[in-house]
C-alpha positions in Angstrom: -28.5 -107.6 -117.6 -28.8 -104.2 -115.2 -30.2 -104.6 -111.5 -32.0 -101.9 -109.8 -30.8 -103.1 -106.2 -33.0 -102.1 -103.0 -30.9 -101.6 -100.1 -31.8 -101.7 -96.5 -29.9 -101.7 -93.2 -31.7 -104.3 -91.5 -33.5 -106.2 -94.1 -31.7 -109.5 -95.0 -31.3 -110.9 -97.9 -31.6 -107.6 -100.5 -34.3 -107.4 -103.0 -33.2 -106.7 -106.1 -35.2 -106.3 -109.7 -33.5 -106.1 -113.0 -34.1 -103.8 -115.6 -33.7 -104.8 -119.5 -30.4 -103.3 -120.5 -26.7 -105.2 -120.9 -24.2 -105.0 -118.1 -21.5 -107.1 -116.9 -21.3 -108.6 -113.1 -20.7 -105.8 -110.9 -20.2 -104.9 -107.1 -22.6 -102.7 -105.7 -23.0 -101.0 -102.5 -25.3 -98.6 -100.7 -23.0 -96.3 -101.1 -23.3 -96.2 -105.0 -26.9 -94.1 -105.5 -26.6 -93.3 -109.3 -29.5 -92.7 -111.9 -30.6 -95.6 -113.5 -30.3 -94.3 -117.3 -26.8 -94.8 -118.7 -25.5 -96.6 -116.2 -24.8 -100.0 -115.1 -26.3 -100.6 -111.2 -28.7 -98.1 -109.4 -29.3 -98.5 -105.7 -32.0 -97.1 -104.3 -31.9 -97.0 -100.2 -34.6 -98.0 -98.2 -35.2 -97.0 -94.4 -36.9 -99.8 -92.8 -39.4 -97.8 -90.7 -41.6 -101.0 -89.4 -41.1 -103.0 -86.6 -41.6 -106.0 -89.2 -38.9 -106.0 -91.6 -41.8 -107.7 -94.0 -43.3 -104.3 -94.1 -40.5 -103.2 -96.4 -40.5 -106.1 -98.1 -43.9 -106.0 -99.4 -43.4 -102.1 -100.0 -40.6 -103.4 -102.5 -42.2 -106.2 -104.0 -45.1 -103.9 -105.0 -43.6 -101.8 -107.0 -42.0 -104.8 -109.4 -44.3 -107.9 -111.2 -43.6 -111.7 -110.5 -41.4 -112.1 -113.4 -39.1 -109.6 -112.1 -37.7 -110.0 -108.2 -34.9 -111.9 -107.3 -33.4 -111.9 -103.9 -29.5 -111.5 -103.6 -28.2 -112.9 -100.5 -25.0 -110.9 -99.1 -21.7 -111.7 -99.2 -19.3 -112.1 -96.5 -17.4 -108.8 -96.4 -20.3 -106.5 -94.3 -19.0 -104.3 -92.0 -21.0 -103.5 -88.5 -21.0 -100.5 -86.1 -22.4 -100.6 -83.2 -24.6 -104.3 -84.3 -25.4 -101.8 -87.4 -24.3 -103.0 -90.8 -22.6 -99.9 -92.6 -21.6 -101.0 -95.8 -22.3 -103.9 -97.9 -21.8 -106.0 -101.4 -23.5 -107.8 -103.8 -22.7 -109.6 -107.1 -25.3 -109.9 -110.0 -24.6 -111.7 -113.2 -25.2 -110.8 -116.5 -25.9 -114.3 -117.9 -29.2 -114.9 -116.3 -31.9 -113.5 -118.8 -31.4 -112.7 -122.3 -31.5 -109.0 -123.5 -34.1 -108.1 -125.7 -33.0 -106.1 -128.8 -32.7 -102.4 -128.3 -35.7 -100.5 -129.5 -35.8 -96.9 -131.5 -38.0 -94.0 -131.8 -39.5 -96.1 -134.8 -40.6 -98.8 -133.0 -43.0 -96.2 -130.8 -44.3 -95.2 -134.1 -47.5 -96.8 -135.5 -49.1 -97.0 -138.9 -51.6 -94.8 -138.4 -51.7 -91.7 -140.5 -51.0 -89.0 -138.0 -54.3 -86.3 -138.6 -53.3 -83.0 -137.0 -53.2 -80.0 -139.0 -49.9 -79.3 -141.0 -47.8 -77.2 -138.8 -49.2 -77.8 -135.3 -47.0 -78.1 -132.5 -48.1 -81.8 -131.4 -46.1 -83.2 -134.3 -43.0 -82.0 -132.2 -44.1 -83.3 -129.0 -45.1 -86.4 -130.2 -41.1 -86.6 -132.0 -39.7 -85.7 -128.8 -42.0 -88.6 -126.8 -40.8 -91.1 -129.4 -37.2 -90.0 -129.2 -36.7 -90.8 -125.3 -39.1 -93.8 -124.7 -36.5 -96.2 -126.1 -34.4 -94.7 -123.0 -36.4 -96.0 -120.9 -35.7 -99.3 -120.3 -39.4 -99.8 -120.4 -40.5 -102.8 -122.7 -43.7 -101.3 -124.5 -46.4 -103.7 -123.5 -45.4 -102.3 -119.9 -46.3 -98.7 -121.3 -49.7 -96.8 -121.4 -50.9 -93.4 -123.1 -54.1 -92.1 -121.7 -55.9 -89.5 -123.6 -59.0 -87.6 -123.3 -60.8 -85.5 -125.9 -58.9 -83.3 -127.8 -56.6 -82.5 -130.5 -53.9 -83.7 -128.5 -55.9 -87.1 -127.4 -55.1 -88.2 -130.4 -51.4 -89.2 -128.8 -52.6 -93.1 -128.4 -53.4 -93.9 -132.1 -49.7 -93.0 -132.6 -47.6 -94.2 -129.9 -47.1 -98.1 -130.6 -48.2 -99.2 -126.9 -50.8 -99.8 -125.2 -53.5 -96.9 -124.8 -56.6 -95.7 -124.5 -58.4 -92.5 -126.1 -60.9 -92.0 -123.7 -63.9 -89.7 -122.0 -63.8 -85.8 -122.2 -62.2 -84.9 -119.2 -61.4 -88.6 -117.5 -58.5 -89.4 -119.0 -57.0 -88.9 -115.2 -59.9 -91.0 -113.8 -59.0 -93.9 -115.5 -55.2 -93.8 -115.4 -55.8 -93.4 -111.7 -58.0 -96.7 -111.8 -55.1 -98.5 -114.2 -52.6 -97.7 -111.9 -54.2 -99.1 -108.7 -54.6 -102.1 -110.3 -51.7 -102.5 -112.3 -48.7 -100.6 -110.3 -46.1 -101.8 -112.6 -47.2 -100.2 -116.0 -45.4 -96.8 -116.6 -48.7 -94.4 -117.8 -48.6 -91.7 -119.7 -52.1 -89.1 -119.1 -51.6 -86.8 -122.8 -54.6 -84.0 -122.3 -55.0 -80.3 -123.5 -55.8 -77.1 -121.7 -59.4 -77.4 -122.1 -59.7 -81.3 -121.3 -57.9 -81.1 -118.2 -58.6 -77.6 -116.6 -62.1 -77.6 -118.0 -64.4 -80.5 -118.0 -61.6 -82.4 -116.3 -60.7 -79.4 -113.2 -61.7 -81.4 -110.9 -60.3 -85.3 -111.6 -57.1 -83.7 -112.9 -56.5 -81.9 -108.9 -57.6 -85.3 -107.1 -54.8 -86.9 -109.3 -52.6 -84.7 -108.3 -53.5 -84.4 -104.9 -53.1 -88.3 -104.2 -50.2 -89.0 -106.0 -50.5 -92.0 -108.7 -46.9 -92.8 -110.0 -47.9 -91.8 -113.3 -46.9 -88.6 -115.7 -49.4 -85.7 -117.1 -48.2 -84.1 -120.5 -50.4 -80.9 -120.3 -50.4 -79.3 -124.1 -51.4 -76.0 -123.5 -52.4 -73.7 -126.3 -54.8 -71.6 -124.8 -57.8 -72.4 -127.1 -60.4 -75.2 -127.7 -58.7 -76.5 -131.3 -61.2 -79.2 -132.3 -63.7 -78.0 -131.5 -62.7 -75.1 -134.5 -61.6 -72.2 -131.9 -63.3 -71.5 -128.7 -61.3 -69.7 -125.8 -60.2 -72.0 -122.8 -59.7 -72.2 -119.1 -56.2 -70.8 -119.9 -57.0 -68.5 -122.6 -55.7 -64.7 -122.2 -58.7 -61.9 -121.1 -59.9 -60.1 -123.4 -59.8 -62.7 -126.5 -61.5 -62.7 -129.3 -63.0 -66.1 -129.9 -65.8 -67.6 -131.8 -67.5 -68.3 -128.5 -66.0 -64.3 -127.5 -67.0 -62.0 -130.2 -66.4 -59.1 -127.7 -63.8 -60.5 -125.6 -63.3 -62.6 -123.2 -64.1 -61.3 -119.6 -62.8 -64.8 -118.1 -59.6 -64.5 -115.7 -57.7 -67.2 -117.2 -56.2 -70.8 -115.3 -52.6 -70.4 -114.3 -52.1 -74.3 -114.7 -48.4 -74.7 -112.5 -50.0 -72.5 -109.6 -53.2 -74.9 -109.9 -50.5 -78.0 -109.8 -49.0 -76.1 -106.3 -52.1 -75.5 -104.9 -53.1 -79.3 -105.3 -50.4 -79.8 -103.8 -48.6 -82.0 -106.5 -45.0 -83.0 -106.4 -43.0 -82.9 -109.4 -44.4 -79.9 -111.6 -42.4 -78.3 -114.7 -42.9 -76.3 -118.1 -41.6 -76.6 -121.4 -42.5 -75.8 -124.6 -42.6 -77.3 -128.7 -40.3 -75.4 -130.0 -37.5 -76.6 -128.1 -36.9 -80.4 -128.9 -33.7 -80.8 -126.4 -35.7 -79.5 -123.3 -38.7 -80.8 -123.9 -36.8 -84.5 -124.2 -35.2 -83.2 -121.1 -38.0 -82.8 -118.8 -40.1 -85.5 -120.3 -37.1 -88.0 -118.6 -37.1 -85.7 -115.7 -40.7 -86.5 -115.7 -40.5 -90.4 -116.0 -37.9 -90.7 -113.2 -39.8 -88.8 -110.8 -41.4 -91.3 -108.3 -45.3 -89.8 -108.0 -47.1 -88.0 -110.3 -45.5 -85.8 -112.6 -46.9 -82.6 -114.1 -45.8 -81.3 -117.0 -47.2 -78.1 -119.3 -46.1 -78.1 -122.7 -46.1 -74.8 -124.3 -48.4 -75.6 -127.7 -49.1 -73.9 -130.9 -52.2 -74.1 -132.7 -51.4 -72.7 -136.2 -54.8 -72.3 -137.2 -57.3 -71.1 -134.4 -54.2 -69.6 -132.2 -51.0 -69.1 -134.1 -48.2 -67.3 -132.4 -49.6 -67.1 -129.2 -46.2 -68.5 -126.9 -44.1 -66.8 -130.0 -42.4 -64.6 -127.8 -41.1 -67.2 -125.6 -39.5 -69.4 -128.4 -38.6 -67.1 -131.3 -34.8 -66.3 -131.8 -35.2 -62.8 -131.4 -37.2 -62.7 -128.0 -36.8 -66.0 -126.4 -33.3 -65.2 -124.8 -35.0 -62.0 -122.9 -38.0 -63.6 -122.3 -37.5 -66.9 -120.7 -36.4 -68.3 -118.2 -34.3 -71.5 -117.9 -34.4 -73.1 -114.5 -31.6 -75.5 -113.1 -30.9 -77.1 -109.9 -28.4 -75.4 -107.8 -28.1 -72.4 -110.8 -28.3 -68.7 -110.5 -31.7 -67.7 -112.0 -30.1 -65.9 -115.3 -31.4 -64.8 -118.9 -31.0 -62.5 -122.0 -29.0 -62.8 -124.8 -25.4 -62.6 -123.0 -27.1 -63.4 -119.6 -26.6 -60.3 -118.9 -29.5 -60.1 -116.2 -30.5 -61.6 -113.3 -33.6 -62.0 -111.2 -32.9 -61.4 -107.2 -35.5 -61.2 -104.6 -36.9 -58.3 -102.9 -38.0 -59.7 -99.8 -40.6 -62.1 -101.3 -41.0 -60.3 -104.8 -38.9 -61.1 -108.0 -37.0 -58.6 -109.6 -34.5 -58.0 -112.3 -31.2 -56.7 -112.3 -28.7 -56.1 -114.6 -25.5 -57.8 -113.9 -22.1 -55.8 -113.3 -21.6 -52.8 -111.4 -21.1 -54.7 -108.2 -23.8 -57.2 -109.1 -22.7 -61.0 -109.7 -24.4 -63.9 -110.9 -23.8 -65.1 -107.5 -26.2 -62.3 -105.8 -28.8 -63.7 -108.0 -31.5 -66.2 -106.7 -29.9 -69.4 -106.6 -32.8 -72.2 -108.3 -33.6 -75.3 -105.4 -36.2 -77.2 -106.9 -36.6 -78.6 -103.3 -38.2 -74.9 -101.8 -41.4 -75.3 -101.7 -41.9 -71.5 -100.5 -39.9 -70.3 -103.6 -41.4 -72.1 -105.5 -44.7 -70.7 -105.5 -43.5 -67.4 -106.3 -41.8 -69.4 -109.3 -45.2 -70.3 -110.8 -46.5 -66.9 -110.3 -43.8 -65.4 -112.7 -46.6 -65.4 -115.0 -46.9 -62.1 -116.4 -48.2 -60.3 -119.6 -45.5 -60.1 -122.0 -46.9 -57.2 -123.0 -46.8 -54.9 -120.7 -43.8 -53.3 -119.4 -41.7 -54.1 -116.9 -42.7 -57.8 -116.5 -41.0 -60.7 -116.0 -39.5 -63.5 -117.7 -41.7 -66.6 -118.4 -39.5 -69.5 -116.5 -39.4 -72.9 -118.1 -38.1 -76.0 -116.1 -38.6 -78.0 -113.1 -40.5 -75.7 -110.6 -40.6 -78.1 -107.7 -40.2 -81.8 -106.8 -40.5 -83.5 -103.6 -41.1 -86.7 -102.4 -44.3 -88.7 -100.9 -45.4 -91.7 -100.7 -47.4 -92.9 -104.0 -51.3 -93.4 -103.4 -51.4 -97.5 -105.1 -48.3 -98.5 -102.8 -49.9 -97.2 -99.9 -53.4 -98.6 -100.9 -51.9 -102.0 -101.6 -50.0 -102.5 -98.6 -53.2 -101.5 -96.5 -55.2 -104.5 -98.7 -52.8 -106.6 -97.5 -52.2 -105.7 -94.0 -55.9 -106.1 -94.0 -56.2 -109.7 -95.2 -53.4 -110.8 -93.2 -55.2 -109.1 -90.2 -59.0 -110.1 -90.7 -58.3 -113.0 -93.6 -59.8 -112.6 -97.2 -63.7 -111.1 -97.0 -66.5 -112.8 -98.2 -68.5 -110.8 -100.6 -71.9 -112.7 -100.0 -71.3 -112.4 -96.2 -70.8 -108.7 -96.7 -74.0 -108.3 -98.7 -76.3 -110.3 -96.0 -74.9 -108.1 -93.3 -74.8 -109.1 -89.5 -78.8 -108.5 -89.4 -81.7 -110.5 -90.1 -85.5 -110.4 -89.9 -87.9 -112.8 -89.9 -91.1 -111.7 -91.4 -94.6 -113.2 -90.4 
């Protein structure tokens, strides 16, 4: 059995949770902060900021159910500066709980007949969501795919967990309401450009904006597909549409500039065509603590074909994309043989040699919040000249406190303050009137 353990310097004895996966007894310090996939122990520290050491406590406890908390009382060999302990270690066995057997991508699969049209580029992305969910560690009745109305809302029917295909445009409503309720469940919102950006503008900001622990996959393919080919909120001007005989004279939705301006804190592109990256930043996505944004570059063979081609055929993709990565010089083309450097605060690309390194290119920090805004706005026309390259990655991340931990601690600061409420007291109010 593996332990997630939570460390803090004053709070005595450590709570620790276990997460289904074999591993033998092990030490385990607060020194050893490792990610949780692949190995045995992860130790996540925690910096007791109340007064009340119970504070923590019930921060901790509500982010794990009943069934899974066990407290691990420390050993003898802590060490102490100053009346501060710096250092110390705990045993966990392995013999406690029996492992379940591992699952695979086929368990996630259902037997329903998946109905999207031969060739579109949600067969990939539902592969790819199949492919890392065994990874997880997540048992699938603790798993939940949230769908609006869509081609892409289909994503519950075939994912063999819990889900629900719900209201045009609410899909983030309603994972927002599951996870207040239910903190523990790991939820997945699936949406499209025009459920989200559309109908759903304004739930999908407020989402972001408060911070549910939960992940939006955003398949974007810049048109309305079930609906038999109407132009969307991200759709290119000028396009020709059923709904747009002349044109479209709509400025389109950039969706990661929308995601910064609401102020969200993990937000990232990929794309269909390119199974390994996409797997990547869907983990990337799981593992961030808050809610995670991620746009999936998707094509729509029948009402939109080709229209991200340039960024993932083998001829263009190297000179037109972009691969982010933490602590990496921003660098592209075939032989990466350009580089994109800064001109005060605007982007521009170099060719590399002459004098010109990879290490006078801009160096990726996924932490920059300043940088990263001119990141998102890399958005230019591939067809005109002299743009730039379309990046694909993880834009930004940062950390802040989720909105259901925060909202459940404050219920029960508030009961422990003012006791449980009565609703029929509530209702008859502190006022009366006696009528003649």
């Amino acid at each position: 059995m593996e332990w997630v353990v939570c460390i803090c310097y004053r709070l005595l004895p450590v709570a620790a949770v276990p997460v289904m996966a074999p591993g033998p007894m092990v030490p385990v310090t607060d020194v050893q902060v490792r990610p949780a996939l692949g190995c045995p122990v992860t130790v996540v520290p925690v910096v007791a900021a109340a007064v009340d050491c119970t504070l923590c406590t019930r921060i901790l406890w509500s982010l794990f159910p009943k069934d899974r908390r066990k407290m691990i009382k420390p050993t003898q060999n802590d060490y102490f500066y100053d009346n501060v302990p710096l250092q110390r270690t705990y045993y966990m066995s392995s013999t406690t709980i029996n492992t379940p057997p591992a699952l695979t991508a086929k368990d996630f699969a259902t037997d329903q007949e998946v109905r999207w049209c031969p060739g579109c580029g949600d067969y990939s992305i539902l592969a790819q969501v199949q492919k890392i969910m065994p990874t997880l560690g997540i048992p699938r009745e603790n798993i939940v795919i949230i769908s609006g109305i869509g081609c892409s809302s289909r994503f519950p029917y075939y994912m063999n967990t819990y889900g629900m295909h719900s209201i045009h445009g609410r899909a983030t409503a309603i994972a927002s309401g599951l996870k207040a309720s239910r903190p523990e469940l790991s939820i997945w919102v699936v949406t499209g450009d025009g459920d989200s950006l559309s109908i759903g503008g304004n739930h999908t900001i407020h989402l972001l904006r408060r911070n549910f622990d939960l992940n939006i996959l955003l398949f974007n393919n810049q048109i309305y597909g079930l609906t038999k080919g109407q132009y969307s909120p991200t759709s290119e001007e000028h396009k020709v549409t059923k709904s747009t005989p002349f044109g479209s004279i709509d400025h389109p939705f950039n969706p990661l500039a929308l995601a910064m301006g609401a102020d969200a804190t993990f937000i990232a592109r990929s794309m269909d065509r390119d199974p390994k990256h996409l797997q990547q930043l869907l983990l990337r996505s799981q593992a961030h603590r808050g809610t995670s944004f991620l746009e999936i570059y998707q094509n729509c063979n029948i009402f939109n074909d080709g229209a991200f081609e340039v960024f993932t055929e083998k001829g263009s993709k190297p000179v037109e994309t972009l691969f982010l990565e933490q602590g990496k010089p921003l660098v592209f083309g075939a032989s990466r043989e350009k580089g994109i450097r800064l001109d005060g605060f605007r982007p521009v690309v170099v060719e590399l040699g002459n004098g010109i390194s990879e290490s006078d290119c801009w160096i990726h920090d996924e932490k920059d919040f300043y940088k990263a805004q001119i990141l998102v706005r890399m958005f230019d026309d591939p067809r005109v000249e002299g743009h730039l390259p379309r990046p694909f990655g993880v834009f930004y991340q940062t950390d802040r406190p989720c909105y259901e931990d925060m909202l459940n601690l404050q219920i029960e600061e508030v009961i422990q303050s003012k006791g449980k409420g009565d609703l029929d007291k509530l209702l008859r109010g502190s006022e009366t009137w006696t009528i003649a």
